[in-house]
Structures are given as structure tokens and as C-alpha cells.
Backbone bond lengths (Angstrom), bond angles and torsions (degrees), N, CA, C in turn:
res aa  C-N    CA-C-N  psi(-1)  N-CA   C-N-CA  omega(-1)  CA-C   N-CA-C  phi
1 X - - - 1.457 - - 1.538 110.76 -
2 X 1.324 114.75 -55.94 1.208 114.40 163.34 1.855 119.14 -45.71
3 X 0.958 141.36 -32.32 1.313 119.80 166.45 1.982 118.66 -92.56
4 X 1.486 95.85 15.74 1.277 97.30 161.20 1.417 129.21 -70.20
5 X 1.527 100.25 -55.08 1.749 147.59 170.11 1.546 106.75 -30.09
6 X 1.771 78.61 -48.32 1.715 85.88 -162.99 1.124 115.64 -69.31
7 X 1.551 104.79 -49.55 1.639 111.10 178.11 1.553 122.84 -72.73
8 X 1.770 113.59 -31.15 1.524 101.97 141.78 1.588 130.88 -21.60
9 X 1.470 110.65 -81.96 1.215 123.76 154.07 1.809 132.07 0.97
10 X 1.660 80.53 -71.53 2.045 108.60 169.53 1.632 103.09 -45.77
11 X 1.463 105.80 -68.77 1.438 115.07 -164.35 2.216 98.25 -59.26
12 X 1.172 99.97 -53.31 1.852 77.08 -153.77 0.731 95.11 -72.51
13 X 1.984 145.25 -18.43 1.117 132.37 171.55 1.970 116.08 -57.00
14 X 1.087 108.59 -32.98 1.679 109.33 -172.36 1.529 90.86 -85.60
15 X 1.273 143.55 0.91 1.337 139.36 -169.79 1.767 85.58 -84.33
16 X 1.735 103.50 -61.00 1.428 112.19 -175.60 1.574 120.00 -51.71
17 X 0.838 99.95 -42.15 1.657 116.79 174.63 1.283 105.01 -48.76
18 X 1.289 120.57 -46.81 1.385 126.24 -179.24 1.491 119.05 -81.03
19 X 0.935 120.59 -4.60 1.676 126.43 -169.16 1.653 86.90 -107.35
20 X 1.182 133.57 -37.81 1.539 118.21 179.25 1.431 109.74 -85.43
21 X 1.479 117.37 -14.26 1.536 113.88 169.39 1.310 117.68 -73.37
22 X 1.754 108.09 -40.85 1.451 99.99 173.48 1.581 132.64 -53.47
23 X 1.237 88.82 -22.18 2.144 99.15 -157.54 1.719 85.85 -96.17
24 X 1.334 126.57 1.83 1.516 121.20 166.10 1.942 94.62 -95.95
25 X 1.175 100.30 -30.54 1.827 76.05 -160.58 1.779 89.30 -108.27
26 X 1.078 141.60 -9.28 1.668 124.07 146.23 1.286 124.44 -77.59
27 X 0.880 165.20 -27.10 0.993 174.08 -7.34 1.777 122.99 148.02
28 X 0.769 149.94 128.66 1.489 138.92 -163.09 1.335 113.50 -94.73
29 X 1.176 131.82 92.76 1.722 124.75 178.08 1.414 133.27 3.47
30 X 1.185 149.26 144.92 1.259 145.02 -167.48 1.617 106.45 -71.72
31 X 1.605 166.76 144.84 0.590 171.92 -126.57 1.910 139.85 33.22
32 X 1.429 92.84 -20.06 1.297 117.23 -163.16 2.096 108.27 -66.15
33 X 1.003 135.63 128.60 1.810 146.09 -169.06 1.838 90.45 -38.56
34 X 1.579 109.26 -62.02 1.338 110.03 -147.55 1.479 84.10 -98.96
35 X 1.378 135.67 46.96 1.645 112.89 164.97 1.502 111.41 -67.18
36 X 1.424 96.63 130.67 1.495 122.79 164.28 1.795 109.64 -93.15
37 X 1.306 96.00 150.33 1.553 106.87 -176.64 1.451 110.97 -131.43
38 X 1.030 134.91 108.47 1.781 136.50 -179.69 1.240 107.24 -105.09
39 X 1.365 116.14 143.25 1.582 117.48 154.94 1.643 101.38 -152.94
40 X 1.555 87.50 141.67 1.583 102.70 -176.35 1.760 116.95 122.81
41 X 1.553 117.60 120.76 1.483 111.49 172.38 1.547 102.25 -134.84
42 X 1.046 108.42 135.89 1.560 129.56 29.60 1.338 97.10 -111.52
43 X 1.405 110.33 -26.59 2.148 100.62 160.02 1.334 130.11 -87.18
44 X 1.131 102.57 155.05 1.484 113.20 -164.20 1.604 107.94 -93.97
45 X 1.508 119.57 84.54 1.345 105.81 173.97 1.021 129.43 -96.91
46 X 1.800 124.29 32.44 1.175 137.80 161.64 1.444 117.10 -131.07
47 X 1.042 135.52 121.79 1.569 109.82 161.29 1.712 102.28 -148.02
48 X 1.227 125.13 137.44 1.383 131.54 -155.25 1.456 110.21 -157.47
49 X 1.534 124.28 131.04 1.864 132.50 -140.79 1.377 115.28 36.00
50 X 1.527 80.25 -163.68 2.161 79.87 -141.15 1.453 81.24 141.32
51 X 1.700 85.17 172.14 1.918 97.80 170.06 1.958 73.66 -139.74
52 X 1.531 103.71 138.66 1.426 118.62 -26.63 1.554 132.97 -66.05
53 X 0.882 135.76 168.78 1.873 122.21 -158.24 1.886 96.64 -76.21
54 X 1.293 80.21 133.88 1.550 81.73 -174.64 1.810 91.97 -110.76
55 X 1.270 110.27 134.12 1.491 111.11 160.81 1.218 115.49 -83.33
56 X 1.592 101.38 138.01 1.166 124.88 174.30 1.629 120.12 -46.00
57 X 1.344 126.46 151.12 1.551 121.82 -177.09 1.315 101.90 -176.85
58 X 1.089 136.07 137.90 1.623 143.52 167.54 1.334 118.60 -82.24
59 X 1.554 118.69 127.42 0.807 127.52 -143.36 1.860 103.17 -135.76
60 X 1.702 82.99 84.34 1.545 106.59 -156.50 1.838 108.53 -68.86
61 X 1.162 137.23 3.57 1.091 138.46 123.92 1.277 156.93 -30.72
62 X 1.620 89.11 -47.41 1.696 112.96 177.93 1.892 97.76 -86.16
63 X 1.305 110.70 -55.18 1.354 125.01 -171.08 1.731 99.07 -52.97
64 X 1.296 125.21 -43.21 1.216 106.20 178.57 1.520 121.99 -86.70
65 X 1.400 105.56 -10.52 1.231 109.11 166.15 1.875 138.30 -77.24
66 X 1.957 91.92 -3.11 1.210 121.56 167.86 1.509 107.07 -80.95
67 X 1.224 99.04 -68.28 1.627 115.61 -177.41 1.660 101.90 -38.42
68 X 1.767 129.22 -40.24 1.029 108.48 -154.12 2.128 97.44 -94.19
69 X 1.090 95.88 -28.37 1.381 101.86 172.35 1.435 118.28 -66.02
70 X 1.341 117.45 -26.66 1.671 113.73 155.73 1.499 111.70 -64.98
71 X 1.235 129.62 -56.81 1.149 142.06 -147.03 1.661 91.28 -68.21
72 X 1.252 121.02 -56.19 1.469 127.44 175.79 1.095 127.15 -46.10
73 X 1.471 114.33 -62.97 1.534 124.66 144.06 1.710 125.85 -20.84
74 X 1.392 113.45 -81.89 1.238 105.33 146.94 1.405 132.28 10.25
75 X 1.193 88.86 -99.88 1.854 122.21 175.59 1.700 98.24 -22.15
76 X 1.571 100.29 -66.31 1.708 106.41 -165.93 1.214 103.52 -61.76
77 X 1.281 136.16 -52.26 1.969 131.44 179.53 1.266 104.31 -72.11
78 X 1.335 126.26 6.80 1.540 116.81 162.26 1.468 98.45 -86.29
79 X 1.680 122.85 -57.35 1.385 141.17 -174.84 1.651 105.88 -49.93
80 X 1.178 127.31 -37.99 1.306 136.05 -156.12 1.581 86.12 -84.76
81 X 1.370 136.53 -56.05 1.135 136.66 -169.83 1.277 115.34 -74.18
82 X 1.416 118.63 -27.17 1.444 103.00 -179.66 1.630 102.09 -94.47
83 X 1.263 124.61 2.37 1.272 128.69 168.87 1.686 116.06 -63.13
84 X 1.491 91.81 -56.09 1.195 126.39 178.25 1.904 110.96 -46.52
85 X 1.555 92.10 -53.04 1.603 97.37 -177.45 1.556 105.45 -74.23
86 X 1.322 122.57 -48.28 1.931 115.85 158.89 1.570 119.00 -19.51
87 X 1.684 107.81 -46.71 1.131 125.07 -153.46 1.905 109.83 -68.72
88 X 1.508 93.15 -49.41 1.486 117.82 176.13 1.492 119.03 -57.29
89 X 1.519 114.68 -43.48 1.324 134.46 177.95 1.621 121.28 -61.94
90 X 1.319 90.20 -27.22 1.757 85.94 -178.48 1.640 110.19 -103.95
């Protein structure tokens, strides 16, 4: 169980990892008229300026559709590892 946890753990953490990488590499540079701002992968449940300026709003669809694709993810590099540790044992 314990190397389930763990690799749970692994997975939604690299999910997160990835949601602050995206909003560095979409994202519109600091100064620029039309900066755009994204957060969220592989959906975007933020995105705010632009021309025309779009207000910001959460976009509780996408966000749970992150959450559930981490959570799933997860799950499998938890499964894979405790498979893995079965595997060793016998």
C-alpha cells in the first residue's frame, strides 16, 4: 500500500508541476499591451487579456477535468508500482 501512496503522490504531483510549467511557457511576457495569462493543462481553466481583453473567470469544467486526469494518472503510477513490487516478491 505504501508504494501505492507513493506513486499516487508522484503522479498528481507531476500533474502540478505541469500546470505551473504551462502558465510559464503560454503565457504572454510581463509588459507586453495584449498579455495573455493561462493556467491549467491540458485544459485551460484560466485565461485572462488578449485583445480583445478577455476577463478572467474560472472555468470549473476544465479545472475538474484537470483534477480528474491527475487523479487518474496518479492512480495508474501508484498501480504500476505496486504491480511492480508484487512482481519482485515472487
Amino acid at each position: 500500500m505504501k508504494r501505492f501512496i507513493t506513486g499516487f503522490v508522484f503522479g498528481v504531483l507531476a500533474f502540478g508541476l505541469s500546470n505551473v510549467v504551462s502558465h510559464f511557457v503560454n503565457s504572454s511576457p510581463v509588459g507586453r499591451t495584449e498579455r495573455v495569462i493561462y493556467f491549467g493543462f491540458p485544459f485551460a481553466f484560466w485565461i485572462e487579456g488578449g485583445l480583445p481583453r478577455i476577463e478572467g473567470a474560472l472555468s470549473y469544467p476544465a479545472l475538474a477535468g484537470d483534477v480528474a486526469i491527475a487523479v487518474l494518472c496518479g492512480m495508474g503510477v501508484g498501480l504500476l508500482l505496486l504491480r511492480r513490487a508484487r512482481h519482485e516478491v515472487s
